[in-house]
C-alpha positions as CSV (number, residue, x, y, z in Angstrom):
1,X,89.4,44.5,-75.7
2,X,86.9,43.2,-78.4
3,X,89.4,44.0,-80.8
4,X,92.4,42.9,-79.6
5,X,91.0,39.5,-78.3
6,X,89.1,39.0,-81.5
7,X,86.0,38.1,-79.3
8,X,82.4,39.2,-80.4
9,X,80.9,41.6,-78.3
10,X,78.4,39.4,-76.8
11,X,81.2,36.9,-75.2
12,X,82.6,40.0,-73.8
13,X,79.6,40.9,-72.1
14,X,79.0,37.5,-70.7
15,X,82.8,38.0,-69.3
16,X,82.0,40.9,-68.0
17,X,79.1,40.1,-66.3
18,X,80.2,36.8,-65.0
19,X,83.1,39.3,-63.5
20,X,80.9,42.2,-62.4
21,X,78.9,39.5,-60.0
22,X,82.0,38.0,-58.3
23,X,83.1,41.0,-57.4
24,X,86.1,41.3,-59.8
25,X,84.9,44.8,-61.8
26,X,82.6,47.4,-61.3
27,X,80.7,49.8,-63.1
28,X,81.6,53.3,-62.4
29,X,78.7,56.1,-63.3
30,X,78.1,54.2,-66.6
31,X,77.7,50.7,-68.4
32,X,81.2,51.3,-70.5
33,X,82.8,52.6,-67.8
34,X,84.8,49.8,-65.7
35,X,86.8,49.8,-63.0
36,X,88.3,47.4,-60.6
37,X,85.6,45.9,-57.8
38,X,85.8,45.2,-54.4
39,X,87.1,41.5,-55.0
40,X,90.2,42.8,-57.4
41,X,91.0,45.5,-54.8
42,X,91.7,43.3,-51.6
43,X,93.0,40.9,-53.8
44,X,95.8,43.7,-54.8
45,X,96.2,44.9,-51.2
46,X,96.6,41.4,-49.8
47,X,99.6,40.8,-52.5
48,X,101.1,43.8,-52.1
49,X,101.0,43.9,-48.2
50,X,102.4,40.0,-48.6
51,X,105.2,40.8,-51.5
52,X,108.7,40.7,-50.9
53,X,109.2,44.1,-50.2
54,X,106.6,44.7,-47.7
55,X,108.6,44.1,-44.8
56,X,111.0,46.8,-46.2
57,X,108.1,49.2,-46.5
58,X,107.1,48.4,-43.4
59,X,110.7,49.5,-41.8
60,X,111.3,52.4,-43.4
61,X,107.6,53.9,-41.6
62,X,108.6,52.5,-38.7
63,X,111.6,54.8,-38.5
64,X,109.7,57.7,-40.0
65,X,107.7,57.1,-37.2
66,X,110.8,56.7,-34.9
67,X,112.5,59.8,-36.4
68,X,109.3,62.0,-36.0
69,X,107.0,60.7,-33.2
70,X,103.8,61.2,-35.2
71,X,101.7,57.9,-37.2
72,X,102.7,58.2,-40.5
73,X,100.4,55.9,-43.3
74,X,101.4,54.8,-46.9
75,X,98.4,54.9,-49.5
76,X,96.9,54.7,-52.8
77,X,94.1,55.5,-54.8
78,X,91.9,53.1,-55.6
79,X,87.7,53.3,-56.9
80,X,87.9,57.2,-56.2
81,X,89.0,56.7,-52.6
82,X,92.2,57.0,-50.7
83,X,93.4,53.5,-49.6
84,X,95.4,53.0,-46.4
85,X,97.8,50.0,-47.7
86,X,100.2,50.5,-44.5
87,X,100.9,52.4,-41.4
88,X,102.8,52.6,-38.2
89,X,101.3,54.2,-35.5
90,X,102.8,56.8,-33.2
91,X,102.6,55.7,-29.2
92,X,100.8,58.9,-28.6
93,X,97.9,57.9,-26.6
94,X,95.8,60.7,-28.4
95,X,95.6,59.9,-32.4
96,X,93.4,58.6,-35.1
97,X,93.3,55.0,-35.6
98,X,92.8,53.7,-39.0
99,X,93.9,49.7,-40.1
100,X,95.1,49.0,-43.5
101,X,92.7,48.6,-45.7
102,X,90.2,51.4,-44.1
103,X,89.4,53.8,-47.0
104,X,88.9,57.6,-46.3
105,X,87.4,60.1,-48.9
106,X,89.8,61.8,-52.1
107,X,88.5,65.7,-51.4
108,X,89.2,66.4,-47.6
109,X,92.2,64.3,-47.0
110,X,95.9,64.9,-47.3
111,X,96.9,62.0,-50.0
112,X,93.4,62.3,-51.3
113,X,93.9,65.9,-52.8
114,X,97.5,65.3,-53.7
115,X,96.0,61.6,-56.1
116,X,93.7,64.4,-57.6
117,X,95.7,67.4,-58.1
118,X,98.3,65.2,-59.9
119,X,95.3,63.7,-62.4
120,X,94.2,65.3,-65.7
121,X,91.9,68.3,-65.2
122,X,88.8,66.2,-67.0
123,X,89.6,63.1,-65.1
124,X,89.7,65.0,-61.8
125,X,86.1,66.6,-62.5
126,X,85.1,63.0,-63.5
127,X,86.1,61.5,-60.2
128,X,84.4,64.7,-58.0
129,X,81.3,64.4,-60.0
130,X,80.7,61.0,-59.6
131,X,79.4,61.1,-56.1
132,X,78.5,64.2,-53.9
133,X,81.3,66.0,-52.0
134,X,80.2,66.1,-48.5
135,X,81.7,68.7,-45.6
136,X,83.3,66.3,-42.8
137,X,84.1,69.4,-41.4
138,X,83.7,73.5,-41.9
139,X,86.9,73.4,-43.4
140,X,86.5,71.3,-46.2
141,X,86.6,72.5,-49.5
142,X,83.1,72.2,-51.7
143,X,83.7,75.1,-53.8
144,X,85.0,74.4,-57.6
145,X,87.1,77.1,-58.2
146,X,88.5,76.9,-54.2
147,X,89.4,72.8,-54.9
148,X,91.1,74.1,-58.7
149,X,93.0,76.6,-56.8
150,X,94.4,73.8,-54.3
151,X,95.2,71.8,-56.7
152,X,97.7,74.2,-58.6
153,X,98.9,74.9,-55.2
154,X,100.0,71.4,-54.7
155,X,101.2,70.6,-57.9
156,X,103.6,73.8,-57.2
157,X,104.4,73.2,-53.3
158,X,104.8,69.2,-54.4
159,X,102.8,68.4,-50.8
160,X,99.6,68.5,-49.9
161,X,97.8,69.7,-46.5
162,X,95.0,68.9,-44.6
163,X,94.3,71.8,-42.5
164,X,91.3,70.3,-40.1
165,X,89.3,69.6,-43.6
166,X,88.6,65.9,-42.2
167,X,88.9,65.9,-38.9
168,X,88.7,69.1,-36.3
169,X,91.3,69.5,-34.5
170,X,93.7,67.4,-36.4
171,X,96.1,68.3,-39.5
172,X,97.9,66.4,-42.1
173,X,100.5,66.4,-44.7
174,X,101.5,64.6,-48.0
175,X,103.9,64.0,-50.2
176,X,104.0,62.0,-53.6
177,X,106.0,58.7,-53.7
178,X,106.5,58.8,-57.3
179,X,106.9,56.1,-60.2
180,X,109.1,56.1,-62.5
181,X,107.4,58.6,-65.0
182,X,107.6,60.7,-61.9
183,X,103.6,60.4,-61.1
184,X,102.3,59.5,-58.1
185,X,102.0,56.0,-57.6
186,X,101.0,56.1,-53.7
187,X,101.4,58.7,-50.8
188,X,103.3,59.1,-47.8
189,X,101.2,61.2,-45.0
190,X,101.6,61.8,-41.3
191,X,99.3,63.3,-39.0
192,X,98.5,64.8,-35.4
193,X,96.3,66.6,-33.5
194,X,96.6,70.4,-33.7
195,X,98.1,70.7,-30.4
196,X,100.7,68.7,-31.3
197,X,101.7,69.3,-35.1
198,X,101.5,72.6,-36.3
199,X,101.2,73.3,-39.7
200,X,104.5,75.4,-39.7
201,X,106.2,71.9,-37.7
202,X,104.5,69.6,-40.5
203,X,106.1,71.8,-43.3
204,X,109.1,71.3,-41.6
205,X,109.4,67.9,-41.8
206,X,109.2,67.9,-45.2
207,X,112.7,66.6,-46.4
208,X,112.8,63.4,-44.0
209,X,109.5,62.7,-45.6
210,X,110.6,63.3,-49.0
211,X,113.6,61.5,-48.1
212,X,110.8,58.4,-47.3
213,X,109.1,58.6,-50.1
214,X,112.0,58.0,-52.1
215,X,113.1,54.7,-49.8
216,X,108.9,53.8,-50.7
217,X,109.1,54.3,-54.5
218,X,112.4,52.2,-54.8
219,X,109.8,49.2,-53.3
220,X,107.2,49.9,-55.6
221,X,107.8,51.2,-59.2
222,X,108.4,48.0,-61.5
């Protein structure tokens, strides 16, 4: 920045600063390392839940959900954390409510492991480092060779799984909506209660949802 502005360092600081305290930036396990803060993030969510093609986004769950019968949620990651930015809820009366803009952790989630087996190896270890992994259940993965393996798994498979690894009792799966460089950009999850989604069922459904996250990335990528 300081040399493309053509600002001394000690403007750049103030800026920074000045930044840091409303809310805009934030530091992220050291003082060089920035990343967008609180204030940035909703700001983003708000304009992209309030864009023109929200309303499309927004339709083409709601028939996922139609075509399905099981809450399906569109996210991102954003600060090391998965980000709900949408959702349409199944009329189950059994199922796990979460509004957008509720956050859920990157390691024991469905999108949450597909954002990180999609990321450069170093930047992956960077992001799991950078706070302690914690078991929300006895299924989650802590091991560092165990959350390697998933990774390639995913990257292969092109879906990710939650097999009860945040929740008991409740399974999950993902699949990329891509940009176009063919990254992940956001994902497209559903999930249910054991009982009422198996695993082999959610594997199953894995064209209508790829099918989805196509109709998604054609409202997102620039």
């Amino acid at each position: 920045m300081t040399l493309e502005l053509g600002w001394p360092k000690s403007s750049v600081h103030r800026l920074c600063a000045h930044l840091e305290q409303a809310g805009w930036i934030m530091r992220a396990g050291s003082e060089r390392n920035l990343v967008l803060g609180p204030t940035a993030q909703q700001f983003a969510l708000r304009a992209l839940r309030h864009d023109a093609a929200s309303s499309e986004r927004h339709a083409i769950l709601h028939g996922l959900v139609d075509r399905i019968g099981e809450t399906c949620n569109l996210t991102m990651l954003v600060g090391g954390e998965v980000l709900y930015v949408d959702r349409v809820e199944s009329a189950w009366p059994l199922r796990l409510h979460l509004e957008p803009g509720s956050r859920v952790p990157v390691h024991c989630t469905a999108s949450g492991k597909l954002f990180l087996a999609y990321m450069p190896k170093a930047q992956r270890e960077r992001l799991l480092a950078a706070r302690p992994l914690r078991a929300a259940t006895p299924k989650t993965l802590l091991d560092a060779a165990a959350i390697e393996r998933e990774m390639r798994t995913i990257v292969r498979r092109g879906y990710s799984l939650d097999r009860e690894e945040f929740l008991l009792g409740l399974i999950a799966i993902a699949v990329p909506v891509r940009g176009r460089d063919g990254y992940p950009i956001a994902a497209l999850a559903t999930h249910a209660p054991l009982g009422r989604l198996s695993l082999k069922r959610a594997i199953g459904l894995l064209p209508v949802l790829r099918k989805a996250a196509a109709a998604l990335a054609a409202t997102l990528a620039p």
